[in-house]
C-alpha positions as CSV (number, residue, x, y, z in Angstrom):
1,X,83.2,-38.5,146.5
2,X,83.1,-39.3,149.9
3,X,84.4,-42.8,151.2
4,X,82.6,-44.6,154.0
5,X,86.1,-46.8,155.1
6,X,85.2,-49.8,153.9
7,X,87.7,-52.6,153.1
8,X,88.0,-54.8,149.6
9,X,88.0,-58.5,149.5
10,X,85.4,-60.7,149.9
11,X,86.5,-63.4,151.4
12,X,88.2,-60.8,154.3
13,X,85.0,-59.3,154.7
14,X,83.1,-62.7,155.0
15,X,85.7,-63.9,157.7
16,X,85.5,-60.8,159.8
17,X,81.9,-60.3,159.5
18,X,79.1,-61.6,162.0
19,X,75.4,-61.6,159.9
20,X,72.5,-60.8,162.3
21,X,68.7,-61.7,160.5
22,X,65.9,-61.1,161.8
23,X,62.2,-62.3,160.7
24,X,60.3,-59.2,160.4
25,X,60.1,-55.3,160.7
26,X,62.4,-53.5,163.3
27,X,60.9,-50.1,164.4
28,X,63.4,-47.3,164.7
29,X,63.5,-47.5,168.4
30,X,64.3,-50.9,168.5
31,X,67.2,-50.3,165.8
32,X,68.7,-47.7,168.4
33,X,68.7,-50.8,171.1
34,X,70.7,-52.5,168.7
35,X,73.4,-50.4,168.8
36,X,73.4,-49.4,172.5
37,X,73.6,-52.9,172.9
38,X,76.1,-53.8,170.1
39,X,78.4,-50.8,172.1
40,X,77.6,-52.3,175.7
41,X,78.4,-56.0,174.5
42,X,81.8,-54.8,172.7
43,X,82.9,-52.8,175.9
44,X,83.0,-56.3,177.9
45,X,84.3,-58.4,174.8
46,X,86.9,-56.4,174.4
47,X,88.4,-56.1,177.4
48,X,87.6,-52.7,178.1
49,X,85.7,-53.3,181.4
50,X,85.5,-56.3,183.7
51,X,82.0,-57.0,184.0
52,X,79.1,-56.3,182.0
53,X,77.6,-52.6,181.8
54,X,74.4,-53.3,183.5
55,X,76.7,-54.5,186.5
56,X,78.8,-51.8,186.7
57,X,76.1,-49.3,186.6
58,X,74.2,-51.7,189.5
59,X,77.3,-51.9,191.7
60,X,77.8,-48.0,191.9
61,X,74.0,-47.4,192.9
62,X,73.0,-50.5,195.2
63,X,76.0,-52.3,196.4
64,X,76.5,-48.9,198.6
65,X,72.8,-49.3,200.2
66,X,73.3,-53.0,200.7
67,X,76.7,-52.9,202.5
68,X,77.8,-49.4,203.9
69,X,81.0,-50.6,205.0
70,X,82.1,-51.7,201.4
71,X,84.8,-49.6,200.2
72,X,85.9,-49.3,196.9
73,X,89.2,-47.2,195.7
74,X,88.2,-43.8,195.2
75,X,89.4,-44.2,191.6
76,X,87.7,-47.1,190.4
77,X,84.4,-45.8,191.5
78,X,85.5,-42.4,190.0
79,X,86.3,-44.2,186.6
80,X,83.0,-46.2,186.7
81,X,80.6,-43.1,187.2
82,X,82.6,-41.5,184.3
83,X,81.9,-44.1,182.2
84,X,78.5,-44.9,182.8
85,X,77.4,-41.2,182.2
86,X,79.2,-40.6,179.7
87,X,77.5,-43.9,177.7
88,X,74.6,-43.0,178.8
89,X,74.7,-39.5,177.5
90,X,75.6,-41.3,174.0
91,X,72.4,-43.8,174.4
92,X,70.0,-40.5,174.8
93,X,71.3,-39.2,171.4
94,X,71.1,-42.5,169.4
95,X,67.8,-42.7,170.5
96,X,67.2,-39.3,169.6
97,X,68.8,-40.1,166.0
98,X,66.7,-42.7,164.8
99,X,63.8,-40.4,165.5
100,X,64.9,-37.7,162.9
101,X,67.5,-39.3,160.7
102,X,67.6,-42.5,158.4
103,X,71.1,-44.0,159.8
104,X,71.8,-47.3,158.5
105,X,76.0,-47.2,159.5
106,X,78.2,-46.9,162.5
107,X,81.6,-47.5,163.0
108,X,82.5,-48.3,166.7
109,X,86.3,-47.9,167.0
110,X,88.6,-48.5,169.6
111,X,92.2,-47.0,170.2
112,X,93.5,-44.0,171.4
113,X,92.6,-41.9,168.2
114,X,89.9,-42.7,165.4
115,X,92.9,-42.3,163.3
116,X,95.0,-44.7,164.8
117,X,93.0,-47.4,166.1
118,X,93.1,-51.2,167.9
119,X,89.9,-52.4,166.4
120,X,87.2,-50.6,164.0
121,X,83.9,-52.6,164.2
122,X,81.7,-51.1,161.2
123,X,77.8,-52.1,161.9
124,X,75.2,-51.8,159.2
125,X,71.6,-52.0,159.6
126,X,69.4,-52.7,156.6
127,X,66.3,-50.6,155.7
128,X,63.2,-52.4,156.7
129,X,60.7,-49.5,156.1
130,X,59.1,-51.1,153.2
131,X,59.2,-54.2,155.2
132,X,55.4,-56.4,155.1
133,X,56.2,-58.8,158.2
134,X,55.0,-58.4,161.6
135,X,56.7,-55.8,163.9
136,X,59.1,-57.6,166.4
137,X,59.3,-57.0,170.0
138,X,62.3,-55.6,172.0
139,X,63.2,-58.7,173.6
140,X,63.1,-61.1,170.6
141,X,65.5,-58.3,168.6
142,X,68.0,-58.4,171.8
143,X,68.0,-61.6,172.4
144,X,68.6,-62.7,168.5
145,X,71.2,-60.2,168.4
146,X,73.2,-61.3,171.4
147,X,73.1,-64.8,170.3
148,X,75.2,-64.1,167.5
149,X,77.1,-61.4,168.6
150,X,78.0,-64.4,171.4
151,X,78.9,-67.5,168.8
152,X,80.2,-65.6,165.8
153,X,83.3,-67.0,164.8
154,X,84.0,-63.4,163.2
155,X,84.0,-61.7,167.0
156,X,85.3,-64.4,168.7
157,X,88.8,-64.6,166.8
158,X,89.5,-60.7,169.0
159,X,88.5,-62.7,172.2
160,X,91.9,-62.9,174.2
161,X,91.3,-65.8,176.2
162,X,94.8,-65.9,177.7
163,X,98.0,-64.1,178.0
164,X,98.3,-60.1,178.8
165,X,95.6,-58.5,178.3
166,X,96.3,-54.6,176.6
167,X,95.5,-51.8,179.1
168,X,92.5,-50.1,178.5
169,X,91.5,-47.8,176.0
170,X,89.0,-45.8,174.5
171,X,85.9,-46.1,172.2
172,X,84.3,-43.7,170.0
173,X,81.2,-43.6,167.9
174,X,80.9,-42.6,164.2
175,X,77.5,-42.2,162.4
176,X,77.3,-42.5,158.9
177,X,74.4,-39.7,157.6
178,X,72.7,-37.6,155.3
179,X,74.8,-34.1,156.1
180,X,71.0,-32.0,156.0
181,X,69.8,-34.8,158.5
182,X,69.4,-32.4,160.7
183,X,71.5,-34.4,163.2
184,X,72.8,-31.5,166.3
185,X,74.6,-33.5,169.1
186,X,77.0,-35.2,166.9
187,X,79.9,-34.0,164.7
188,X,80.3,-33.5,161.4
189,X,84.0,-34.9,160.5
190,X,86.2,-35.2,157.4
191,X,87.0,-39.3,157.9
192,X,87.6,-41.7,155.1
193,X,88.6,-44.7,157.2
194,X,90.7,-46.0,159.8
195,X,94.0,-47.7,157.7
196,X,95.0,-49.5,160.8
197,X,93.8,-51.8,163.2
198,X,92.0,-54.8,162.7
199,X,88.2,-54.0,160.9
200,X,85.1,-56.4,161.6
201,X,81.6,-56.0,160.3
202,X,78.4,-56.6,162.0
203,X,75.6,-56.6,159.4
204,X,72.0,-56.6,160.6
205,X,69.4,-57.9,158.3
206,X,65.7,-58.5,158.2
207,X,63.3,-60.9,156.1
208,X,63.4,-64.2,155.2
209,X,67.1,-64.5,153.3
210,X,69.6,-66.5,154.2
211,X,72.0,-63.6,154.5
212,X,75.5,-65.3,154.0
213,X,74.3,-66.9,150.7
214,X,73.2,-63.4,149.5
215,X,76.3,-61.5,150.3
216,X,77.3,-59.2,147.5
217,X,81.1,-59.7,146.2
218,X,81.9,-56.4,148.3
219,X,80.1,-56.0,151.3
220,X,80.3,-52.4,151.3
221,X,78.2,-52.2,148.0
222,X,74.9,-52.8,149.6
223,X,75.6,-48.5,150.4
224,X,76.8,-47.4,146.7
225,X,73.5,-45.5,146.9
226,X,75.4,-43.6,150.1
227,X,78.5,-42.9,148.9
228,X,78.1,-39.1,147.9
229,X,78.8,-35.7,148.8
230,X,75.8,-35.5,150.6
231,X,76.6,-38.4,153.3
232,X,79.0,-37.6,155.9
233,X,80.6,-39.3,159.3
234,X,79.3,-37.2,162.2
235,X,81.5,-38.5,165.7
236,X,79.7,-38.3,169.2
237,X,81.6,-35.6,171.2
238,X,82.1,-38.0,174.4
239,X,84.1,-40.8,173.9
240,X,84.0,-43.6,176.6
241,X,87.4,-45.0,178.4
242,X,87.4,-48.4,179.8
243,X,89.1,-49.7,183.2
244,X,89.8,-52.3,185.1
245,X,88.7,-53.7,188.5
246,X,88.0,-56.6,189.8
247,X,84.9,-58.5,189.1
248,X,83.2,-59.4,192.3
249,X,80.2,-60.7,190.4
250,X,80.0,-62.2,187.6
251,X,76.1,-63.6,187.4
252,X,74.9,-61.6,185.2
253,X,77.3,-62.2,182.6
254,X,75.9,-62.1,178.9
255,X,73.6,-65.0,178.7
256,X,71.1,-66.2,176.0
């Protein structure tokens, strides 16, 4: 039977585990947001660039127009392009997987292997299809989202506020799906679990619970249904290595 990684313990999982609700339905689209958002937040929170993506990505194509002269090493821009393309070759196929497949797990794991990692955070996103509230826009999704993502103790206890910070590394994303889900880009992969590294949980929710008091005593049994033969970890092909530079701007820093 296959094994979707998940730890025991339910006070571990409670203490590593930031709960995201939100009030009504969350069309698929929106879901894949989510977790181009969840990857581009954890990029910057975990030290694995300097400066939000959406800087990065506005540095390399207008801070050339506005000031010719400005030089930057060769390498950092070189590192920058390669990660920004290679994200955004991952965000065209999330979007493209919520519009053919029911995904409801991801694991985003950093390290130099998926074997071996630093840091596994595993994200879940509830079903909402039979869900009677009122659609929610973009905006009010991203903006709940980042607000706990921002003040969850759970995340904020890998925030290295001081001392060396570990050289960059990379990040990988696994999907967690049906194995006839007709899913092309991404690939299929005998995984059971990181062992190693430190595991967090990001749980998205919807309706009108109050989600902490209706944990389950294992987190992971809200996907018993899941745990079969016929679901499978598929891995995006491009995996995305952080660097460091300097940050020459930081205004646009994740606010609420």
């Amino acid at each position: 039977m296959a094994q979707a990684g998940f730890q025991s313990s339910q006070e571990m999982l409670i203490d590593k585990t930031c709960f995201v609700k939100f009030s009504g339905h969350v069309a698929p689209y929106i879901r894949a947001t989510l977790v181009k958002e969840v990857m581009k937040y954890l990029l910057y929170h975990c030290h694995q660039i300097q400066m939000p993506f959406e800087q990065i990505k506005y540095d390399l194509e207008e801070s050339p127009k506005k000031d010719p002269k400005c030089k930057r090493p060769l390498m950092e821009v070189k590192n920058a392009k390669k990660l920004v393309a290679n994200l955004e070759e991952i965000f065209s196929h999330v979007d493209m997987l919520f519009s053919m497949a029911c995904v409801q797990r991801f694991a985003i794991i950093f390290g130099a292997t998926i074997v071996s990692p630093k840091e596994v955070y595993h994200m879940t996103i509830a079903d909402n299809s039979g869900s009677t509230g009122d659609s929610l826009r973009t905006k009010t999704c991203v903006r709940t989202l980042m607000k706990e993502l921002i003040t969850s103790e759970a995340l904020l206890s890998v925030k290295k506020t001081s001392g060396k910070i570990s050289p960059p590394t990379k990040m990988f994303l696994l999907v967690y799906a049906h194995r006839n889900s007709g899913i092309e880009w991404f690939v299929p992969i005998n995984f059971t679990g990181p062992k190693r590294g430190e595991q967090f949980w990001i749980k998205l929710e919807h309706g009108g619970v109050n989600i902490e008091d209706d944990v389950p005593a294992n987190i992971a049994d809200d996907h018993d249904d899941f745990d079969n033969d016929d679901w499978i970890w598929f891995k995006a092909p491009v995996d995305v290595k952080g660097f460091l530079e300097k940050a020459t701007n930081s205004s646009n820093i994740f606010q609420l």
